[in-house]
C-alpha positions in Angstrom: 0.0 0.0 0.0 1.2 3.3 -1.1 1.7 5.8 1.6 -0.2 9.0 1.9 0.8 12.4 0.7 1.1 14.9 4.0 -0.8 17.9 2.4 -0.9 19.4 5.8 2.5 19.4 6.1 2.9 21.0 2.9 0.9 23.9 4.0 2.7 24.0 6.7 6.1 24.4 4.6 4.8 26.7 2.5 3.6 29.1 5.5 7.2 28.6 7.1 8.6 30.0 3.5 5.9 32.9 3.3 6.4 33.9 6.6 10.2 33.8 6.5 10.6 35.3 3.0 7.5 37.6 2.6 5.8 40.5 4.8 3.0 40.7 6.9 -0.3 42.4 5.2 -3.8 42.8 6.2 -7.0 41.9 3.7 -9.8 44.6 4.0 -13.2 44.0 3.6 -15.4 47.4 4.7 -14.4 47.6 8.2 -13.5 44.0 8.8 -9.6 43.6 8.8 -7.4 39.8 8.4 -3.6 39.9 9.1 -2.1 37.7 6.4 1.6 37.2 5.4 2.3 37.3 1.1 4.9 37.5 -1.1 5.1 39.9 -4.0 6.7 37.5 -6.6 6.3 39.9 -9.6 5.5 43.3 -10.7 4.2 43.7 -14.0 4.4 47.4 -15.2 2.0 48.5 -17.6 3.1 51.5 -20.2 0.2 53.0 -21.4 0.9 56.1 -23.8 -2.5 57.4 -23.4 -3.1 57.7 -20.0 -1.0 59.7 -17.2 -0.8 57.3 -14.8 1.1 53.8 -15.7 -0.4 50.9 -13.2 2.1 48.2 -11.5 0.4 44.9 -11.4 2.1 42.4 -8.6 1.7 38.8 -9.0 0.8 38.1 -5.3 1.4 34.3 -2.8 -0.9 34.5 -0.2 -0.1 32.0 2.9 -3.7 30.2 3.5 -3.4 29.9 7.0 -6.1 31.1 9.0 -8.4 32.2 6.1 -10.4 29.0 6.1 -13.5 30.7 7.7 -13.3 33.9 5.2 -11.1 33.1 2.0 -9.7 36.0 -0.3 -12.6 37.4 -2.3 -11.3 39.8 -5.8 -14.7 41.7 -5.2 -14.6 42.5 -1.7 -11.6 43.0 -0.7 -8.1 44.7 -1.4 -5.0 44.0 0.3 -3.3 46.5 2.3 0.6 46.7 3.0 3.0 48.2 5.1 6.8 49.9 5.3 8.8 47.0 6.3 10.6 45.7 8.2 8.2 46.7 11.3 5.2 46.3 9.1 3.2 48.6 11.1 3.2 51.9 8.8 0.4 51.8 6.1 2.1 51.5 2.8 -0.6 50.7 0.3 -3.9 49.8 -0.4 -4.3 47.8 -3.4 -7.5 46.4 -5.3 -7.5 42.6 -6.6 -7.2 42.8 -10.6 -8.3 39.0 -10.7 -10.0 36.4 -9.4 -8.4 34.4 -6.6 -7.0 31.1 -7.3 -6.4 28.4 -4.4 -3.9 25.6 -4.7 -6.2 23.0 -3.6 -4.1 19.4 -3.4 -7.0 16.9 -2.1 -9.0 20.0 -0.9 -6.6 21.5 1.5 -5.6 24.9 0.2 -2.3 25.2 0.6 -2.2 29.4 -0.8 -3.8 31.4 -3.0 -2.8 33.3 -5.8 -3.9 36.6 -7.6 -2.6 40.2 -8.7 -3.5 43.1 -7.2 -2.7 47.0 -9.0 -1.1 50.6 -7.9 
């Protein structure tokens, strides 16, 4: 009999990485706040000639932990980040450009990912 894939565990790796190499952030929804911890993998200027402001997309890791109750949701919330390293200064508040996508081996989730614009 085959042995059985620790999916926990993994989620539990990937929350040690998150937490070690990304920052801590909070998702907003109205007045409701949700510490979180992501990682900003890649930002994806945009140039657009005809209009004066050029946006920054970020390609965004969310750590899953503790959002089983209340999930990322691209229409209700925006993700709000801070000066680091102390991570207690408001830096930005960003709106999703996407839907969220979960990494869902066997049904745990694992993370989520999306992009989110300045």
């Amino acid at each position: 009999m085959a042995t059985k894939f620790d999916y926990l565990g993994t989620r539990a790796t990937a929350s040690k990485l998150i937490r070690k190499f990304g920052m801590q952030a909070t998702l907003r929804r109205g007045t409701d706040e949700r510490d979180c911890y992501v990682v900003i993998v890649d930002y994806m200027p945009v140039d657009r000639a005809t209009q004066l402001a050029n946006p920054t997309d970020r390609k965004v890791i969310m750590d899953a932990t503790g959002l089983d109750d209340m999930p990322p949701d691209n229409e209700l919330d925006v993700l709000v980040t801070y000066v680091q390293p102390a991570g207690t200064v408001q830096d930005e508040v960003l709106p999703f450009t996407c839907p969220v996508k979960p990494t869902r081996p066997a049904g745990v989730t694992v993370v989520y990912e999306f992009t989110v614009r300045r």
